[in-house]
C-alpha positions in Angstrom: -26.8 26.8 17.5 -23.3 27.5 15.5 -23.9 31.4 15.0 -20.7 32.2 16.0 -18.8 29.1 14.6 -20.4 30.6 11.6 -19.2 33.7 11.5 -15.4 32.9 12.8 -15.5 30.2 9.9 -16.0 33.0 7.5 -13.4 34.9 9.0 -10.4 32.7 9.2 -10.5 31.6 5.7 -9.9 35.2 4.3 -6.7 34.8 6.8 -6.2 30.8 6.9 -6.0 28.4 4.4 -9.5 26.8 4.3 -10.4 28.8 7.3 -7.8 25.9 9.5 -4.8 25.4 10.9 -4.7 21.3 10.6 -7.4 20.0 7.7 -9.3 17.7 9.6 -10.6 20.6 11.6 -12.6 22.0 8.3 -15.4 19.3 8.8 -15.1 18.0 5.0 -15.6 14.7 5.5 -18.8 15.1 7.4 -20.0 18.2 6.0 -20.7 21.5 7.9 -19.2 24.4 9.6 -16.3 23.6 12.0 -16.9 24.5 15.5 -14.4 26.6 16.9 -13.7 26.1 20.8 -13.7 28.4 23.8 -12.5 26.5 26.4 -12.4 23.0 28.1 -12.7 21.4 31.7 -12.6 17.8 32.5 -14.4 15.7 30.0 -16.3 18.8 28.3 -15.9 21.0 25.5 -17.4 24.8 25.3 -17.7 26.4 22.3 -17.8 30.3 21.4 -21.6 30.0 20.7 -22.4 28.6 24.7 -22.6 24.7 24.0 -21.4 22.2 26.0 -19.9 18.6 24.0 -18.5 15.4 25.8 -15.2 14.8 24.6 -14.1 12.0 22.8 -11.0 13.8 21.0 -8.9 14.6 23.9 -6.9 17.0 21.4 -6.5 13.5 19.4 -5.2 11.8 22.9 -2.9 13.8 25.3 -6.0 14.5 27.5 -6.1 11.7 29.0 -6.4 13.0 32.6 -9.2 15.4 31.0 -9.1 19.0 30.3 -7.3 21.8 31.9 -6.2 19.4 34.8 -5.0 21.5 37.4 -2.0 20.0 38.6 -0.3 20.6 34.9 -2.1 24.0 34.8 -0.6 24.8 37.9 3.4 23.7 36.7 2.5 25.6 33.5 1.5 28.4 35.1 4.8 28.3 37.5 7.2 27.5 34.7 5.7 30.2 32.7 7.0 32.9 35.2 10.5 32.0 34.9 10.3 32.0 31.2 8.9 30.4 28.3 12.6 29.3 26.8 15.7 29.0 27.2 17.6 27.7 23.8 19.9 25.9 26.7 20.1 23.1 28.9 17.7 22.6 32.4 17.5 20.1 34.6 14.0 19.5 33.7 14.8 18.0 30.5 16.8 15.3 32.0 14.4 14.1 34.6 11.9 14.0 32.0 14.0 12.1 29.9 14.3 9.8 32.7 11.0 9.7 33.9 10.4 8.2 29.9 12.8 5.6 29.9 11.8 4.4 33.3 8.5 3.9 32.0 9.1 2.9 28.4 10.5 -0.7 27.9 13.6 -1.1 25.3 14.2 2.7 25.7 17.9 3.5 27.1 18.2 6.9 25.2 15.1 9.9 24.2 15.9 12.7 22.2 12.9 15.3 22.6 11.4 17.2 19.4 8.4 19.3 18.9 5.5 17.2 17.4 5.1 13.8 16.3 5.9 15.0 12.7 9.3 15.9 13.7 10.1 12.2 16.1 9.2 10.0 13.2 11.1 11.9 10.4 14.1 12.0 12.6 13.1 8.4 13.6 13.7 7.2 10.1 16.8 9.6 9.3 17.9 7.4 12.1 17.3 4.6 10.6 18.8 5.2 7.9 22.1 6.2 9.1 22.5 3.4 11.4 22.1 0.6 8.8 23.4 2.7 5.8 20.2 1.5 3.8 17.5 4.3 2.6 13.9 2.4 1.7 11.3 2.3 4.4 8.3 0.2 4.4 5.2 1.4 6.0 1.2 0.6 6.1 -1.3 1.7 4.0 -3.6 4.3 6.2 -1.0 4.2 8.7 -0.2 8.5 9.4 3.3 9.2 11.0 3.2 13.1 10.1 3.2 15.1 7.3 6.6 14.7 6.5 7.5 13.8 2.4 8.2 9.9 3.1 5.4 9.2 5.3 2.6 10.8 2.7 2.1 7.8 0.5 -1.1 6.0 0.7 -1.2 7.9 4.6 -4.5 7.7 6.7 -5.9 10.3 9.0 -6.5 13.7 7.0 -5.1 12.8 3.6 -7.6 9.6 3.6 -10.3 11.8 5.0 -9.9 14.2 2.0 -8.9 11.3 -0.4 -5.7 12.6 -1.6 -3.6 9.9 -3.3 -0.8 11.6 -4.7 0.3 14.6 -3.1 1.8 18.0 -4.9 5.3 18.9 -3.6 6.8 15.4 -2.5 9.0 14.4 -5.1 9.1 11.1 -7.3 12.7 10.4 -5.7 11.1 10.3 -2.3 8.1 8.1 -2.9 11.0 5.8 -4.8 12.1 5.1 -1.3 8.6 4.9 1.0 7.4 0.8 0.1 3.8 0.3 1.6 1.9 -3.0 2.6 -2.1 -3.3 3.5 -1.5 -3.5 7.5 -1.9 -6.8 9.1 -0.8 -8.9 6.1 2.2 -9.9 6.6 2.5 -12.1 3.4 2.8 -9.3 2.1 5.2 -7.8 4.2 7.4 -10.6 3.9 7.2 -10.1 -0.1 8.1 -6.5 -0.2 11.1 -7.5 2.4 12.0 -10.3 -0.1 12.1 -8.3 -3.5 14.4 -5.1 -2.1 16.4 -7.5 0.4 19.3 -5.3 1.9 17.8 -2.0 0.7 15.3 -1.3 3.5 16.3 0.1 6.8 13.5 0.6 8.9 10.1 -0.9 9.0 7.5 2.2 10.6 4.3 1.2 11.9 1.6 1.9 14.1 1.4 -0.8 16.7 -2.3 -0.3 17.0 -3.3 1.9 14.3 -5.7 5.4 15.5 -6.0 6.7 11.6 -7.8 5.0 9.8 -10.1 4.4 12.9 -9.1 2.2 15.4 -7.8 -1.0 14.2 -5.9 -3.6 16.1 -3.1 -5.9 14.7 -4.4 -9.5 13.7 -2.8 -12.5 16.3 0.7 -12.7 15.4 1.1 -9.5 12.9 3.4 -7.8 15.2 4.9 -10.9 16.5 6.1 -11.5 12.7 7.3 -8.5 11.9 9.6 -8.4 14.7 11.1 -11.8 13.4 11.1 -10.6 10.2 13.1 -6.9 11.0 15.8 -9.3 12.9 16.4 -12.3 10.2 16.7 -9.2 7.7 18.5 -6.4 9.8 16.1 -4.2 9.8 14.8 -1.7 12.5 11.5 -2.3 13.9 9.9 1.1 14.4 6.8 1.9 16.9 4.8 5.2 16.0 3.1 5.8 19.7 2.7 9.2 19.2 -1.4 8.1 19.6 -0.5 4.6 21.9 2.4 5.9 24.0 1.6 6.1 27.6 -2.0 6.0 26.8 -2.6 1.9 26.1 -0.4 1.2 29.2 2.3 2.9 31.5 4.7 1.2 29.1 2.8 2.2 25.7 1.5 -0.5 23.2 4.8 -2.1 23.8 3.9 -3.3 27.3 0.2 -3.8 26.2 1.2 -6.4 23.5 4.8 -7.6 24.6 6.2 -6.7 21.6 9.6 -4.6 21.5 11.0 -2.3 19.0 14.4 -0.8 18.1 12.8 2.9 17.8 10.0 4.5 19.3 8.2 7.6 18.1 6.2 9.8 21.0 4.2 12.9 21.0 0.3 13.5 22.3 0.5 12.6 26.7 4.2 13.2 26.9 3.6 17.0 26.4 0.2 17.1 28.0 -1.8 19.2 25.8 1.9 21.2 24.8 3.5 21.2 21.3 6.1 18.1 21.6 7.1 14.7 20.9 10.4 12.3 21.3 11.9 9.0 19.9 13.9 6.7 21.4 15.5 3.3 21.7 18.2 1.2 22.1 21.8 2.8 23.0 23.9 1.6 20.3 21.2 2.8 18.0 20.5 6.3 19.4 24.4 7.1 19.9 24.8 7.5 16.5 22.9 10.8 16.8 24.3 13.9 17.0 26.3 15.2 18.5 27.2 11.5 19.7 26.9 10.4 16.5 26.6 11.7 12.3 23.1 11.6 12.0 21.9 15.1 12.3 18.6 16.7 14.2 18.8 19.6 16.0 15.5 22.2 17.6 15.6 25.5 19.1 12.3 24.3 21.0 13.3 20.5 21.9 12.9 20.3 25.4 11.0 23.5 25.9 10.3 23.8 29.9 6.9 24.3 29.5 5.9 21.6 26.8 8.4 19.2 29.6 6.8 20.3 33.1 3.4 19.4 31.6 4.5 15.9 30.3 6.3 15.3 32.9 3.2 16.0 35.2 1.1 13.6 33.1 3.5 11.0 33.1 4.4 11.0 36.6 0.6 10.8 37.7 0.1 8.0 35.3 3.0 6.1 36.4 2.5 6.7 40.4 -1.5 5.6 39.3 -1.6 2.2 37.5 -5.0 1.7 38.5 -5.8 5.1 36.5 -5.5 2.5 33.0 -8.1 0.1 34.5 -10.4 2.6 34.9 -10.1 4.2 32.1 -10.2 0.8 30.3 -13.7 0.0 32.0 -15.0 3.5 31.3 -14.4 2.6 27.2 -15.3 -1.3 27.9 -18.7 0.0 29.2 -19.1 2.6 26.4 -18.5 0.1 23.8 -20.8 -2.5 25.3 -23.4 0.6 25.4 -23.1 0.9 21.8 -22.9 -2.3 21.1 -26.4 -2.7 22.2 -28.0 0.1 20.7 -26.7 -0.4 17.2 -27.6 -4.3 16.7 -31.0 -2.7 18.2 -31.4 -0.4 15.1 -30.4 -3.7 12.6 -27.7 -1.4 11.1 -24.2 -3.3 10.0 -21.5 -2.2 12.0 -18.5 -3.0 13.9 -17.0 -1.7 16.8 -13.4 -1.6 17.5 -11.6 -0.8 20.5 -8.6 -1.4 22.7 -7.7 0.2 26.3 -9.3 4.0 25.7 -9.3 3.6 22.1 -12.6 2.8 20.4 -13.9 3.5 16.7 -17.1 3.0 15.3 -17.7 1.7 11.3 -21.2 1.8 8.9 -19.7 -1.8 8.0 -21.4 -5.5 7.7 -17.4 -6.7 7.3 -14.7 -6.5 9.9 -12.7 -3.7 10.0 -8.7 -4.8 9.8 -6.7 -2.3 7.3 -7.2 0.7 4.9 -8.9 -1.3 2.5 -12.2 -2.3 5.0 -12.1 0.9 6.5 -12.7 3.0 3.0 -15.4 0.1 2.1 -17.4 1.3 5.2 -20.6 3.3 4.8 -18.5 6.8 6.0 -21.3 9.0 4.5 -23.5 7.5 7.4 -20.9 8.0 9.9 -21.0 11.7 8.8 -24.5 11.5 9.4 -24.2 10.1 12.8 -21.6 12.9 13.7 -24.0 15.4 13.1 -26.4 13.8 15.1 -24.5 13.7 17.9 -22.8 16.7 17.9 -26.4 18.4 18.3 -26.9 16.4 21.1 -24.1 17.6 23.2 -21.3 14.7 22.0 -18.1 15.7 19.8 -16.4 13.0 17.9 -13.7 12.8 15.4 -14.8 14.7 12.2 -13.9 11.9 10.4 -14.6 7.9 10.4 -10.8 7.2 10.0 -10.2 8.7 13.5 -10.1 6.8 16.3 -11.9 8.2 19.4 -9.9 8.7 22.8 -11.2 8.7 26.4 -10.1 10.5 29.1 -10.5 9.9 32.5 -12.8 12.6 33.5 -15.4 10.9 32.2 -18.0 9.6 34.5 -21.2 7.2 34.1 -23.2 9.4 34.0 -21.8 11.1 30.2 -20.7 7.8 28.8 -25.1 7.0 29.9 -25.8 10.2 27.9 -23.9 9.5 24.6 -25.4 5.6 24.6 -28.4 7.8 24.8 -27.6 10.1 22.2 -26.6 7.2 19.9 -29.8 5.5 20.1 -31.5 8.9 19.3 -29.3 9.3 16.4 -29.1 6.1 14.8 -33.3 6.6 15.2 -33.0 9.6 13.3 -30.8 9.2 10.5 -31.8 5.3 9.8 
């Protein structure tokens, strides 16, 4: 079934480090060979050895229109003829720049960058120039990049490979990164309380999508926006995952809560390297060259990374309705599930939110890092494997959060309650 994947595994690793360019992609936490991909339409997956997966990655989210959508093949394609960049100015950039802010509530100003990495580093460089304060308190599990700060006590990859401390980021760094279990916000308040007037940004993801998905308790978010004011400090949103993908207006509409910063990646490049952070004027003049605080890119605001975000973006905001369907397309999927594992009498819990959804081997909710890691994840690998035989590609990993896309129909979300109810027969 894998022959190929096989074989190209074997290959890449005398050329790759672990045979992958991203180390979730190496299959470690569930075991097996990765399968490398040939191509993609609509809500399916083909890989090199013939078979055919429904998707519930989405490239971790910015397919949310589905795969190889041809209006943002089409403006790739035409963009791609007049070159693939400039290291100047175009017009393109500033209507996607406007296009972002019209949409994005609290935004007046959005600097583009290349990846999510690169908007939430910058985010917090921000941060820290504005208030003149260097400490930042993030959430255990929560994953805003692989830059130094953000890589204590992260989620996504480094939970999946259980790496606590890691080689290269320096003890003067970690000095500076605080981190709190996410939705406690006793503990929030604490942390805030014993480095008063040192911390200058507070990073966090609004609904977090790596350590599964898991959604903020009633009033979490609501406190931590009182708290950032009474204490001067920013409030910043990672939507790299949420941004235009919970709502037209990104987690922020969704939950009514409103942040000084915003971090963006995943839909705003449709399927293209990129990401952006924005917020409020007086905070985002003090970039440069407005502003001190340095961040430059040869490739910020590459013309083909913008004409395909700003194709997804401008479908999604003409087509409201597109996030009610999407939302009953996941609600239905959910509710599928839902009935086939209380079937089985295996302990689990399901959670999910717009086109977000994650599944957890658990008899105990599933609210932080802590609950997540306590789940039965060598099941979950099971299941995967299950699955993936039967045509359905998940996450590699149980502290992933699944994404829908819009291509879906019935009829595949009908096949993988099907193929859940097979599996959870199988491996039970």
């Amino acid at each position: 079934m894998f022959e190929k994947s096989q074989e190209l595994f074997a290959r890449a690793q005398k050329s790759i480090p672990g045979g992958v360019n991203s180390p979730v992609r190496a299959f470690k936490s569930v075991g097996g060979t990765p399968v490398f991909m040939k191509k993609a339409r609509g809500a399916y997956l083909y890989d090199v050895d013939g078979n055919r997966y429904i998707d519930y990655i989405a490239s971790w989210g910015p397919m949310i229109l589905g795969h190889a959508y041809e209006p943002v093949v089409k403006a790739i394609q035409e963009y791609a003829s007049y070159s693939t960049s400039y290291g100047a100015p175009t017009e393109l950039e500033i209507e996607m720049a406007e296009l972002i802010v019209s949409m994005a509530p609290g935004v007046d100003l959005v600097r583009m960058v290349s990846s999510g990495t690169e908007a939430c580093m910058s985010a917090i460089r921000l941060a820290r120039g504005y208030t003149g304060r260097n400490k930042i308190l993030k959430f255990e599990g929560h994953y805003h990049g692989h830059a130094d700060p953000f890589l204590v006590k992260a989620g996504s990859g480094v939970a999946t490979f259980n790496i606590q401390t890691v080689p290269g980021v320096t003890p003067g760094v970690t000095q500076d990164t605080l981190t709190v279990p996410y939705n406690d916000l006793e503990a929030v308040k604490k942390t805030a309380a014993a480095h008063k007037g040192e911390i200058a940004c507070l990073i966090v993801e609004p609904v977090a999508g790596n350590m599964g998905c898991i959604l903020p308790a009633e009033g979490f978010l609501e406190g931590l926006r009182s708290l950032c004011d009474s204490e001067g400090i920013l409030l910043i949103f990672d939507e790299v995952m949420t941004g235009f993908r919970l709502a037209p207006g990104g987690a922020q509409e969704r939950l009514g809560i409103r942040a000084d910063l915003v971090t963006y990646g995943k839909v705003i490049g449709g399927g293209m390297p990129v990401g952006a952070f924005g917020g409020k004027r007086e905070i985002m003049e003090h970039i440069a060259p407005l502003g001190n605080v340095y961040q430059a890119g040869t490739l910020s605001g590459n013309p083909i990374a913008m004409i395909a975000g700003y194709t997804v973006l401008n479908v999604l905001k003409k087509n409201p309705s597109l996030y009610t369907e999407l939302e009953e397309k996941t609600l239905y999927l959910r509710d599928g599930l839902d009935r086939v594992f209380h079937a089985s009498g295996q302990p689990y819990r399901i959670n999910q939110l717009g086109s977000m959804l994650s599944v957890h081997f658990s008899h105990l909710p599933v609210t932080d890092f802590a609950s997540a890691s306590k789940a039965r994840n060598e099941l979950f690998a099971k299941f995967f494997h299950a699955l993936l035989k039967r045509g359905v590609y998940l996450p590699p990993s149980a502290f992933e959060s699944w994404f829908l896309n819009n291509a879906l129909s019935r009829e595949d979300l009908d096949q993988t309650i099907r193929a859940a109810e097979e599996s959870l027969a199988e491996i039970l």
